[in-house]
N, C-alpha and C positions, 0 to 999 in steps of 0.2 A: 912383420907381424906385430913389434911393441907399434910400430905407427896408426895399423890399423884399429887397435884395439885403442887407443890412445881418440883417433878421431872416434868411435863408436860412444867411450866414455864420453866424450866434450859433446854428441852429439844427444844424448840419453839426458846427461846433465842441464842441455839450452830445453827440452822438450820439458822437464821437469822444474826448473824455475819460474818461467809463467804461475805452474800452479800455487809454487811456494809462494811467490812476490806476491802475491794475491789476495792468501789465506788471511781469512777476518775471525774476529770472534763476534758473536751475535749473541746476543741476551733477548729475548723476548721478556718484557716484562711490562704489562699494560698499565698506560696514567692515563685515568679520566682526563676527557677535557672536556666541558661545557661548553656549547656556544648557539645560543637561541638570536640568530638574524631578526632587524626589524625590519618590516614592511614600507617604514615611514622614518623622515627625515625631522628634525627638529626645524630647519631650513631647506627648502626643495622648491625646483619648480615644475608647473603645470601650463596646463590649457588653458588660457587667459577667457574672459568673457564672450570675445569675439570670435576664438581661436574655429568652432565651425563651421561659420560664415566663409571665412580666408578661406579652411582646408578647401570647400564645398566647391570655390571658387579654383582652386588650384594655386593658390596662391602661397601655404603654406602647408608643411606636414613635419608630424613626432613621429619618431620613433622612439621607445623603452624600454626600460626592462621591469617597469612596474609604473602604479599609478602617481606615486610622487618621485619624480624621473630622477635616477641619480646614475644614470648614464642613458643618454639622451641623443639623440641625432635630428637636425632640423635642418630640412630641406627648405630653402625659399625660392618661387620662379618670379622673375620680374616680366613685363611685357616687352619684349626687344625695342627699337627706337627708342626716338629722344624725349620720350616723355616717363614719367615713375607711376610705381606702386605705393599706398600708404597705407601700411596695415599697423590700425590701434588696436590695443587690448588683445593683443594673439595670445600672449605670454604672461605667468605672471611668477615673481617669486612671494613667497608665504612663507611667514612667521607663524611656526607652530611649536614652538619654545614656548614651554610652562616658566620658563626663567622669569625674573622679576628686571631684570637687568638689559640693556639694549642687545639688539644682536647688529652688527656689521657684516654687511654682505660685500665681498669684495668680486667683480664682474672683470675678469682678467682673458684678453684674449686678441686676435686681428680678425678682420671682418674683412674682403673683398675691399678694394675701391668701387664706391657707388650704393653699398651699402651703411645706412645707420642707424644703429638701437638709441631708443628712444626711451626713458622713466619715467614715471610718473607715481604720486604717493595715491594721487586719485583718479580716477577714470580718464584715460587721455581723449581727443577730442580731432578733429582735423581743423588744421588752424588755417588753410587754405593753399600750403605747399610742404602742411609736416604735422606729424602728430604733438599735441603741446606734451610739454612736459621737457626734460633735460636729455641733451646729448650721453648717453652714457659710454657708448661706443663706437668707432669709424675706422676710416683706414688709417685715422693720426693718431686718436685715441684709443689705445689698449690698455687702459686698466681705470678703472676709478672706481670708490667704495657709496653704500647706500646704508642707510639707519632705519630698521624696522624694530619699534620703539615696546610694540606688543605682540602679544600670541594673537594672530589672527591677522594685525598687518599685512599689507603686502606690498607691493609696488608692480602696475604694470606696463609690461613691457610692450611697445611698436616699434617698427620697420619702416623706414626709407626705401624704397630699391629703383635706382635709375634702372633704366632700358639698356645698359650696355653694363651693369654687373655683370660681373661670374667671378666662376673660382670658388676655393674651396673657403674656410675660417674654423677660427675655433674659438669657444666660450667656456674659459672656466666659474665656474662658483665655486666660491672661498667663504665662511664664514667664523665670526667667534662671538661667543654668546661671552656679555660679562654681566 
């Protein structure tokens, strides 16, 4: 009988600890928080000059989450064989800093083998096997920085794409206004 009553107690006592172990105290008590999202980026990028010529062609596509893209997804098809793609002016990054001060865009990422981003401060051009302008990006090159000097700069961006790209990549933008 003390046994029984003994395991009933120990088993009354495990059902009822959960609840204790548990018990919180809660305060409700409301703080404002303010927080007015902008629609726009001081440094963002868009749909370059070219950029619906490419799409129209298949050759390139955005995804976003708004019009000055700060999470972005970009599909590129090349034509398979041993010949490429060259798409100028698909891309562009914009300087829309009221700042007085340079901005530094840093382009940090990997790109497929066979694929290469291209810069330019001005309208790039096909040079007769590549967009002019600088290498910014490749499969050796993951990171290098660019100087847009005013609000309104920009630099635009093209594409290399051999015939035997793929695979996935990724692009980040970085910037600091000083």
């Amino acid at each position: 009988m003390k046994r029984s009553l003994l395991v009933i107690s120990a088993m009354a006592l495990a059902l009822l600890l959960p609840a204790v172990a548990t018990a919180a105290v809660v305060v409700n008590n409301g703080i404002a928080v303010d927080f007015n999202p902008s629609a726009s980026n001081a440094v963002y990028m868009q749909a370059g000059p070219e950029y619906l010529s490419a799409n129209q062609s298949n050759f390139i596509g955005i995804n976003g989450n708004n019009e000055y893209y700060t999470n972005m997804s970009i599909t590129l098809n090349a034509v398979p064989g041993s010949g490429y793609v060259v798409l100028t002016n698909v891309l562009e990054i914009y300087n829309n800093s009221n700042s007085a001060g340079s901005v530094t865009v840093w382009l940090n990422g990997t790109l497929p083998t066979g694929v290469t981003l291209y810069g330019s401060t001005t309208m790039q051009s096909f040079t007769g096997s590549a967009p002019s302008g600088n290498v910014l990006l490749n499969s050796t090159i993951h990171s290098t920085s660019i100087h847009l000097t005013n609000k309104g700069a920009g630099e635009y961006l093209g594409f290399k794409l051999t015939g035997d790209a793929s695979g996935p990549g990724t692009i980040n933008l970085q910037y600091t206004i000083s």
